[in-house]
C-alpha positions in Angstrom: -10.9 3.4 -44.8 -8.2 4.8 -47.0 -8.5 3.5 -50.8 -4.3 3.9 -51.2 -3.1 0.5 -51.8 0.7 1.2 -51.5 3.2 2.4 -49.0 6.8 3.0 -48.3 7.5 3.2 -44.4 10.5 2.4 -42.2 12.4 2.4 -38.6 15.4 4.6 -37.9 17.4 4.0 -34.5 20.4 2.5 -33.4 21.1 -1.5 -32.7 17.9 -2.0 -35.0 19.3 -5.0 -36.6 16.9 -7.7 -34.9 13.7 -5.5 -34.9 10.6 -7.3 -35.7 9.2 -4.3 -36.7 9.6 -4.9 -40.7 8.1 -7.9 -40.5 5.3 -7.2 -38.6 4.3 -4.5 -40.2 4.5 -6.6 -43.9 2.7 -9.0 -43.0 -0.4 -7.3 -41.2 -0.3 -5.1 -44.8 0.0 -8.3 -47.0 -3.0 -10.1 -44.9 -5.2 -6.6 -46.1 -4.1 -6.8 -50.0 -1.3 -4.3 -49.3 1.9 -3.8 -50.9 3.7 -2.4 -48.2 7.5 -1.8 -48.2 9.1 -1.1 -44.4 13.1 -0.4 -44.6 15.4 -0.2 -41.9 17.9 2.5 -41.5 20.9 2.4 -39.1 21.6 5.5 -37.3 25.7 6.4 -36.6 26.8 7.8 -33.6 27.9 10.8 -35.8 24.0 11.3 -37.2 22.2 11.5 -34.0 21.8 15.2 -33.7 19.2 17.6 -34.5 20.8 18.7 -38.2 21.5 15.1 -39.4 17.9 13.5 -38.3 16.4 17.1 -39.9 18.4 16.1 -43.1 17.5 12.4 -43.1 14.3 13.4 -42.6 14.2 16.1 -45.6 15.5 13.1 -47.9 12.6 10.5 -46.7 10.0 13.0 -47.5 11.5 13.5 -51.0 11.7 10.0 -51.2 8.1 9.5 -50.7 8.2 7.4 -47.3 4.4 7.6 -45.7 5.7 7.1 -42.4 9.0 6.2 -40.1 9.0 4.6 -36.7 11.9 6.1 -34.2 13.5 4.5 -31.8 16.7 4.7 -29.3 18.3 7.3 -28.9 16.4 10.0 -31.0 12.9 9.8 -29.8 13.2 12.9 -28.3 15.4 14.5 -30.4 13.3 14.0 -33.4 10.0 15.8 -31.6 12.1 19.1 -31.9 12.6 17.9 -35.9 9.3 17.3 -37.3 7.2 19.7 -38.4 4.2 19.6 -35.4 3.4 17.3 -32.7 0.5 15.3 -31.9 -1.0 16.1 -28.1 0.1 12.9 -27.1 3.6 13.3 -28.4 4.2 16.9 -27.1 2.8 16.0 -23.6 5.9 13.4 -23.7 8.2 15.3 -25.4 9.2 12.1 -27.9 8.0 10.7 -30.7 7.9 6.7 -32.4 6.5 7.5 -35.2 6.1 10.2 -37.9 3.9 10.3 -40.9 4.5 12.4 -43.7 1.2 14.1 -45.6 1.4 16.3 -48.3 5.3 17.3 -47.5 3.9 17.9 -43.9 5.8 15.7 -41.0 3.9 15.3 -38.0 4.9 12.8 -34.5 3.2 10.6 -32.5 3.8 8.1 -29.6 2.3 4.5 -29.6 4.6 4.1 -27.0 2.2 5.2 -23.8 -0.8 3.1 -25.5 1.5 0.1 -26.5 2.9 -0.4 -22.9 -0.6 0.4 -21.1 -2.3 -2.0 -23.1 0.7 -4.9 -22.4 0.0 -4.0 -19.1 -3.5 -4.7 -18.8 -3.6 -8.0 -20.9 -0.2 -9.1 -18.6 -0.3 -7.4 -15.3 -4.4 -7.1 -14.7 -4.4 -7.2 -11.0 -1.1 -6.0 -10.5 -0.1 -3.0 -8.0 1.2 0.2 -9.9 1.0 2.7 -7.1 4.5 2.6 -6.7 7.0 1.7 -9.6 10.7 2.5 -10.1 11.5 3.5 -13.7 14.9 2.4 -15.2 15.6 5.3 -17.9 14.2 8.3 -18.7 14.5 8.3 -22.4 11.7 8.8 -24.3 10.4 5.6 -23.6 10.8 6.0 -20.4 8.5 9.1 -20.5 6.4 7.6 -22.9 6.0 4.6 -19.9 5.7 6.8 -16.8 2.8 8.7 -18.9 1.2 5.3 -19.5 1.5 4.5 -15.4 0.2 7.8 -14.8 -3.1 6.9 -16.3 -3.7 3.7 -14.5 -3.3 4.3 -11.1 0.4 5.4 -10.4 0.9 7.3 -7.0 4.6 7.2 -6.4 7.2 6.9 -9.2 10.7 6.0 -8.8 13.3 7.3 -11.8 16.1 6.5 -12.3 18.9 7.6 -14.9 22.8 7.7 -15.5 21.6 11.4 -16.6 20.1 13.2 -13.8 19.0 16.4 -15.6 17.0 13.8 -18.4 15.8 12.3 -15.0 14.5 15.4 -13.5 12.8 16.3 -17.1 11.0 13.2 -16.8 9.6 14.3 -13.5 8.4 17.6 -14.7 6.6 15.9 -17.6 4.6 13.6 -15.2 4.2 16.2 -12.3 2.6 18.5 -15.8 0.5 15.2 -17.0 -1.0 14.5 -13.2 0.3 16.9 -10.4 -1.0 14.9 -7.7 1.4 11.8 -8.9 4.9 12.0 -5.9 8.0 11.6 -8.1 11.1 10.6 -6.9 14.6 11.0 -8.8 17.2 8.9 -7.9 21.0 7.7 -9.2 22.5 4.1 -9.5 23.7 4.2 -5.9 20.5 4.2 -4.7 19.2 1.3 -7.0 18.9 -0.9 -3.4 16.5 1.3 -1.5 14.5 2.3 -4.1 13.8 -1.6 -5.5 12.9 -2.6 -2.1 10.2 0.2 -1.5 8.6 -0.2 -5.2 6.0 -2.6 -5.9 7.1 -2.9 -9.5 10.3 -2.4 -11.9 10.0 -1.3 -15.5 13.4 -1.6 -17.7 13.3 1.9 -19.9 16.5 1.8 -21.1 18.8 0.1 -23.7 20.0 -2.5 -21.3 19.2 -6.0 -22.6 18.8 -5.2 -25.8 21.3 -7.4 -28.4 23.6 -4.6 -29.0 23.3 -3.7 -24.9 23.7 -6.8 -23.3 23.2 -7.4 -19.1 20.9 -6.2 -16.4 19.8 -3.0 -15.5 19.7 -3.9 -11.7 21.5 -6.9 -9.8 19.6 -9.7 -9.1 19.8 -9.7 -5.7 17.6 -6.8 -5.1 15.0 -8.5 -6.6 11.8 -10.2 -4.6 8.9 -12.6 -5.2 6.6 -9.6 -4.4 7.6 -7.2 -7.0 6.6 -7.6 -10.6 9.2 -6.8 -13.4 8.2 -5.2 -16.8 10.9 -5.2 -19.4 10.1 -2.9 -22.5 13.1 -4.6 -24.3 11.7 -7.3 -27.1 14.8 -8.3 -28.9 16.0 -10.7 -27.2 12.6 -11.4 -25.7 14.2 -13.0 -22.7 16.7 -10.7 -21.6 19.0 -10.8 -18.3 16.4 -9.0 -16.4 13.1 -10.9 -17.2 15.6 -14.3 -17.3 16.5 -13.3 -13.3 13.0 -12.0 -12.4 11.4 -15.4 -13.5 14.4 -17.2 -11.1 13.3 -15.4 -8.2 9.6 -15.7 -8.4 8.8 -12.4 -9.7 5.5 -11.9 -12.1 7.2 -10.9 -15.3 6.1 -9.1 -18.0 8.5 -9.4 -21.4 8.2 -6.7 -24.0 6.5 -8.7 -26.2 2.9 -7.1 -25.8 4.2 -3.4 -26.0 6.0 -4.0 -29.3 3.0 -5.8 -31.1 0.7 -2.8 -29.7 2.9 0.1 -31.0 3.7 -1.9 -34.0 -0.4 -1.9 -34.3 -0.7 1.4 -33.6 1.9 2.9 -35.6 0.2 0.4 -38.7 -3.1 2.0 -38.6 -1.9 5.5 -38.3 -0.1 5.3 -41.0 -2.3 3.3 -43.4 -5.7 4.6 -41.8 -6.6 0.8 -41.4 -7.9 -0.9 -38.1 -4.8 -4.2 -37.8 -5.3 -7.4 -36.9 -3.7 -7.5 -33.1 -4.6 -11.3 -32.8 -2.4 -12.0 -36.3 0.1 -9.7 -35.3 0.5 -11.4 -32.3 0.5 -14.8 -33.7 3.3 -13.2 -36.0 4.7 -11.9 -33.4 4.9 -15.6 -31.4 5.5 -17.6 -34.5 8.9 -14.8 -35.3 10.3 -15.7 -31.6 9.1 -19.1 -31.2 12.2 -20.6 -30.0 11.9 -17.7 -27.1 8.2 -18.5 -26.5 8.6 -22.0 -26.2 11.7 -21.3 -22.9 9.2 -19.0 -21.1 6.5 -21.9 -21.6 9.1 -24.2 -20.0 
């Protein structure tokens, strides 16, 4: 356990505004003795290339930040800034969270392990042999790597950017070369849903700042479970419509508290408290938790 009592981290992305994140990650550091500070920084459209996020990140080392989580749109974008990659990270190709040592930047990804472990506390006994993947981002990589580890035969992506698509499918195919993957556009949104046995939402859609459904309504069945990596609002359009037409649903709830753990304890070097966090995590969305109970 690391004897450093205090640290300076934060979150840059885009539509961050309602991100749980700064609380979360205060008070799992307060309940260890901690003084942790986590900031926010708002990303313009006119800062989301490689030079800007190299200078922002210059200034947050000098600074003295210990660590930044990334999020949409510049996971994958800042694993070409930092200075080295974690394997995990550079099998993705996207990062969610840097720590700086000693001037020294290096990425990681608690995405893949934050998703896989929502799915195994939410969706135990569910099939993922063959899931369509909204977005191919790098949460979306980050979740098709997660899939390929438990079980995932047939993947079904789908982006408004085919060549980020096909990228994707490469990264998977490098990951576990026995895993089909299948690329397809908007058009095909209909034939695709009905052959998959499950639906993860990889993209912005749902999120406050991105509001609506990734996929119409319609196309959804009792028979197919819907994942939703979106937290904020916790019931977006998609999980709201799965849950109407008897779909198991699985909100993004259990991804963000896992990342938000495992970004915590890489960047203090202290195990968290995933049953606080979560109560946190419940008692920061209660007016959300207490609709899905109804």
């Amino acid at each position: 356990m690391t004897g450093r009592r205090s640290y300076l981290a934060g979150l840059l992305g885009q539509g961050i505004g309602p991100s749980l994140s700064p609380e979360l990650h205060e008070r799992e550091a307060a309940r260890q003795g901690l003084r942790y500070t986590y900031k926010t920084v708002e990303l313009a459209g006119s800062r989301l290339d490689r030079d800007a996020l190299a200078g922002l990140l210059a200034h947050a080392v000098e600074l003295g930040f210990d660590g930044l989580n990334v999020t949409h749109p510049v996971k994958q974008v800042m694993a070409a800034v930092v200075d080295e990659l974690a394997p995990e990270a550079a099998a993705i190709g996207a990062v969610n969270t840097v720590l700086v040592d000693d001037g020294c930047t290096r990425g990681h990804n608690t995405d893949v392990t934050g998703f896989a472990a929502a799915v195994r506390a939410g969706l135990a006994d569910a099939a993922v042999d063959d899931v369509l993947l909204l977005g191919a981002g790098g949460a979306g990589t980050a979740v098709a790597h997660a899939l390929a580890g438990m079980g995932l035969q047939r993947l079904r992506v789908v982006d408004t950017d085919p060549e980020r698509a096909q990228r994707l499918a490469a990264s998977v195919r490098g990951h576990r070369g026995d895993i089909e993957v299948v690329t397809g556009t908007l058009a095909d949104l209909p034939r695709l849903v009905a052959a998959a046995s499950g639906l993860v939402n990889a993209t912005p859609m749902g999120m406050a700042a991105h509001p609506g459904s990734p996929v119409d309504p319609q196309l959804l069945r009792p028979d197919l479970w819907v994942a939703d990596i979106v937290y904020r609002p916790l019931l977006t359009d998609l999980v709201r419509h799965a849950r109407s037409r008897g779909c198991r649903v699985l909100t993004g709830a259990g991804m963000a508290i896992n990342q938000a753990a495992d970004s915590f304890e890489l960047i203090t070097g202290r195990a968290a408290d995933r049953s606080a966090m979560t109560r946190d995590f419940e008692e920061l969305v209660a007016d959300e938790v207490d609709e899905i109970a109804r």
